[in-house]
C-alpha angles and dihedrals in degrees: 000000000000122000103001112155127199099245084062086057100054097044082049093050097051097043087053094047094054102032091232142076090213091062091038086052090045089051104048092034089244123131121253093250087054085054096056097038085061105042080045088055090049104051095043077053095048087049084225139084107262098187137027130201118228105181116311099338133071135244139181129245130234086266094041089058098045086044085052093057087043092053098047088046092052090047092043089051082044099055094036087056093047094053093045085059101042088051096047077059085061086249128134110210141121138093116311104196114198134184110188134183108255101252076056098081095071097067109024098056082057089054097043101060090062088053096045085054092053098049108027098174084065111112107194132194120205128197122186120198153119130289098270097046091058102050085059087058104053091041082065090045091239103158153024101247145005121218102195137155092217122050108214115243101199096060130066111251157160100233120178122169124220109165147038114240103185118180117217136180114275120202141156111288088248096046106150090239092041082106104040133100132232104359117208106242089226092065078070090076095074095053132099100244126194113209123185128252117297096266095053114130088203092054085044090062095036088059099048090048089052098045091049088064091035088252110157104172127186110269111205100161141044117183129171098224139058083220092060088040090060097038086059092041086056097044079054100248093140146293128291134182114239137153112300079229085077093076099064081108139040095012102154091066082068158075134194114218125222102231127164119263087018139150091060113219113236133149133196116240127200103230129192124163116276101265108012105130110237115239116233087256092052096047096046084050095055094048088048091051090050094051094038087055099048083051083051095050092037094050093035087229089161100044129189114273124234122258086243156067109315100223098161136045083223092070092071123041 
């Protein structure tokens, strides 16, 4: 391969992780000509078609793919050597990738501030989604680590976990069994229920719990976020089960019921592949995790939240 330059391959490697030039040129700030003139230069260098067209969307060739893996291995070697240096210069900075489950985000961002602060020269990218989404991320090695509140069996991983992550049921805050005490799972039965989306790690293990008493509960919503499930607990369209960590905010629109075999026990793990070698940045993140949650857990900055009816913010940290 004669004359490649880095920048081609970045502009390669961008275009084929997106499946589009438009998205490449968005991303670089480049326009969408440049794109092409570039990807145009690399493949007369390859001496191969790195992408085909089908239709409207793009795919990569047999040498497109192999030049992707290339690519994500050299950047990889690249970023793992500049943050060697910078930290020989006693420095932190670099790039810290995450990819975390979606009850996640409302306790990592609020960890992460404090970090940021301590090691300014830190960029951080943070992806929010479900369980599945994530397994495809770490299969493509996408990030540095995973926060997830299932650790996957079929893949070889480091798991450690830092955090409990308990699920609890959500319901308007004048729901008629806000007040009540020990709630037999199987009442559960009469009530409108909103699960999240199929590919949620929280409605995996919902459904297991409830098939493990013999529970099947009207489901009248599905909604993708734990954001859109709240909203329709508050306008009074059913109950749902979701971390307890969701509550940090608007408590006072909700009620926790006091169901049998809840809460459920959960805890969120960090996650990274069996054998990837952790950058500076990464590692420097995971000790600090590790020493942010026991503070969590020592200073009881996230408390347990009363079996009732939340009426005041002060109730919550």
């Amino acid at each position: 391969m004669n004359q490649a330059t880095l920048h081609q391959l970045k502009v390669f490697e961008a275009a084929a992780r997106h499946g589009s030039f438009t998205r490449a040129a968005e991303e670089l700030f480049l326009t969408q000509p440049t794109v092409s003139m570039q990807i145009k230069q690399l493949t007369k260098s390859v001496g191969l078609p790195l992408f085909e067209q089908v239709g409207k969307r793009l795919f990569l060739t047999e040498a497109g793919r192999e030049l992707f893996t290339t690519c994500r291995q050299i950047f990889e070697t690249i970023a793992q050597f500049e943050m060697t240096v910078a930290d020989l210069k006693g420095l932190k900075q670099g790039q810290l990738r995450l990819a975390v489950i979606t009850t996640a985000k409302y306790i990592i961002p609020r960890l992460l501030g404090p970090f940021c602060q301590l090691y300014p020269g830190i960029d951080i990218s943070l992806q929010v989604t479900n369980h599945e989404r994530i397994l495809e991320r770490m299969i493509g090695n996408m990030d540095d680590l995973y926060i997830m509140s299932q650790v996957p069996e079929h893949l070889d991983v480091h798991v450690e976990a830092f955090l409990e992550n308990p699920l609890v049921v959500f319901a308007p805050a004048n729901h008629p069994l806000a007040q009540e005490k020990n709630i037999p799972i199987e009442k559960l039965v009469d009530q409108p229920f909103i699960m999240r989306e199929p590919g949620s790690g929280t409605r995996r293990a919902v459904q297991s719990l409830f098939e493990e008493h013999g529970i099947k509960v009207k489901v009248k919503l599905e909604l993708g976020s734990n954001e859109a499930i709240k909203q329709a607990i508050a306008g009074g369209l059913g109950i749902s089960i979701l971390s307890r960590h969701t509550l940090l905010t608007d408590s006072s629109e909700f009620s926790i019921l006091d169901v049998q075999h809840f809460p459920m026990k959960r805890t969120w793990y960090m996650v990274y592949p069996s054998g990837k070698q952790l950058s500076i940045v990464a590692r420097t993140y995971y000790e600090y995790l590790l020493e942010a949650a026991k503070k969590i857990v020592e200073h009881e900055v996230i408390t347990s939240v009363p079996q009732q009816t939340l009426h005041s913010k002060s109730e919550i940290p």
